[in-house]
N, C-alpha and C positions, 0 to 999 in steps of 0.2 A: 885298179886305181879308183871305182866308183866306190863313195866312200868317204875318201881321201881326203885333204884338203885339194883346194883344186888351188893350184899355183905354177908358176913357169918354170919354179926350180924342181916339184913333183913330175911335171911332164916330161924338164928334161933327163932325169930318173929314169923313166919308164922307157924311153928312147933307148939309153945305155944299158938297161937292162935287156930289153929287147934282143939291141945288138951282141951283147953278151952270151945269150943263150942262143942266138941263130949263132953264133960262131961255133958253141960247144957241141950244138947237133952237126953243124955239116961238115966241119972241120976233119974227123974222122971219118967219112964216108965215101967210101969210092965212085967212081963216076955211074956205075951201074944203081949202087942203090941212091945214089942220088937224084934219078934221074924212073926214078921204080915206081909202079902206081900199084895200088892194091884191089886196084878195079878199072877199067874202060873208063865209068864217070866219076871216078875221085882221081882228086890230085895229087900229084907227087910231090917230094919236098921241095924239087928246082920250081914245078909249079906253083907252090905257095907262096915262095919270095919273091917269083917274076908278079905273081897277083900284088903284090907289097908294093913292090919297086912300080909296076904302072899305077896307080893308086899314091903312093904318097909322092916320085917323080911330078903329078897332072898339080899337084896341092904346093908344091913346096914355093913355085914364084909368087902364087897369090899371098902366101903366107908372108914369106919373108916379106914382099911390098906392104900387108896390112900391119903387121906388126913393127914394119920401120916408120908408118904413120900415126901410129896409136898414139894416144894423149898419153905422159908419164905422169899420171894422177893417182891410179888408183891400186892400193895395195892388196895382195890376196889376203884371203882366198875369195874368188872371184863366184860368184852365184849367179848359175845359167837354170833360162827359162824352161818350161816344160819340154817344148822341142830338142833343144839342146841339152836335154838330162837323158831323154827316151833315145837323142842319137847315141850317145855314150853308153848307156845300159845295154841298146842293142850292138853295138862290137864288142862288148866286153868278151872277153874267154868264156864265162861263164853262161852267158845267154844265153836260153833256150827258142830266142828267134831267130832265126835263120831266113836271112834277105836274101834273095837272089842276087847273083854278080853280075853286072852289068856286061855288056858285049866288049865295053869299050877297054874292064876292067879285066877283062879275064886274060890267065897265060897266054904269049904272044905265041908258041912254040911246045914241041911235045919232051924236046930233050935240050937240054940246058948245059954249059959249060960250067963246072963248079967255081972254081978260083975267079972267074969274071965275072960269078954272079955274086959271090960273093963278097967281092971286092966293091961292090954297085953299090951292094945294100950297107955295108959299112960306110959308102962315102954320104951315101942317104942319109942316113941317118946321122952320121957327125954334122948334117947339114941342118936338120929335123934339130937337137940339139942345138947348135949356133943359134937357131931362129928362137926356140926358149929362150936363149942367155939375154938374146937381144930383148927378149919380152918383158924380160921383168921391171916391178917397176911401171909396167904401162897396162889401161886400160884394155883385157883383154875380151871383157862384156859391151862392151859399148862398140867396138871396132869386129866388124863382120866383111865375111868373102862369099861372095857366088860359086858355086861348085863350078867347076871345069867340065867337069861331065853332065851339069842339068842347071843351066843361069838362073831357072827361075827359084833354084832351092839357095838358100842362103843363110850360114850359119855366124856364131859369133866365132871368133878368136879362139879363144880359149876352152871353149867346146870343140871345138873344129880339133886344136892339138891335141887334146885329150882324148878323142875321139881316134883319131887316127893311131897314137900310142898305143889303147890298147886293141886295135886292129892288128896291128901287127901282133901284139902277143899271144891274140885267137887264131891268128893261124901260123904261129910257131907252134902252140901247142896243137892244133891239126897235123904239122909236117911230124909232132912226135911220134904222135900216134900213126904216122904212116909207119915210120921206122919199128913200131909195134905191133905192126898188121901181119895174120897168120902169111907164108911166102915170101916175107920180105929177105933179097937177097944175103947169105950170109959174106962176108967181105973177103 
């Protein structure tokens, strides 16, 4: 998505694309490799989407409330400050930085029920989704949230969605590559 025009109809793109490919990977997958780690300290693909679901879950009221306040002034594509470029480059899929996951953010659990977690992150993100549509149209630069997990960090809008869109896609394609890790069960 870094790149891209940054707009609320691109974000919510990248949502439904997101959800589209978490459907395509787990949809076939049995409870066993769903739930299969390719090591003690990597994650498994239920672990990836629970790191998702606590993570965009902790963002999504802030969101919704900043973007139901936002001014409807100002049209994309919307142009964020160095902070809010360096957040988005670093979740991208592509990054070669690699953040450490907070305590607060990581898998809740070591084994995960498919169909309810799935069901989680689908309604996540139709929700993630809704909160673009409601965006458009409104100043997503000017209007900022506090992290949930750290008050004193605080992003804009429209960084912040961006940001978290293609989070999810960096670690959909993490959970791929689990399913492509030498051991991984065959179904």
């Amino acid at each position: 998505m870094t790149g891209v025009p940054h707009s609320a109809q691109a974000y919510a793109a990248t949502y439904r694309q997101a959800l589209a490919d978490a459907e395509v990977l787990v949809v076939p997958l049995a409870a066993a490799q769903f739930n299969w780690k390719p090591a003690p300290d990597r994650w498994s693909v239920a672990e990836c989407l629970d790191h998702l679901l606590r993570v965009g879950e902790s963002y999504l009221p802030v969101l919704a409330d900043a973007v139901a306040k936002a001014e409807r002034t100002a049209p994309p594509p919307f142009r964020y400050g160095f902070a809010g470029r360096l957040f988005i480059r670093s979740m991208s899929p592509n990054s070669a930085l690699k953040l450490p996951t907070a305590p607060a953010m990581r898998p809740t659990a070591s084994s995960f029920e498919k169909e309810e977690t799935l069901a989680a992150f689908r309604t996540m993100n139709e929700r993630f989704v809704a909160i673009c549509e409601d965006a458009e149209g409104r100043d997503l630069t000017r209007a900022r949230v506090s992290s949930p997990f750290l008050k004193l960090l605080r992003f804009q809008v429209g960084a912040l969605l961006e940001a978290l869109a293609v989070h999810e896609l960096r670690h959909l394609a993490q959970a791929r590559r689990v399913t492509e890790a030498p051991g991984f069960p065959a179904a």
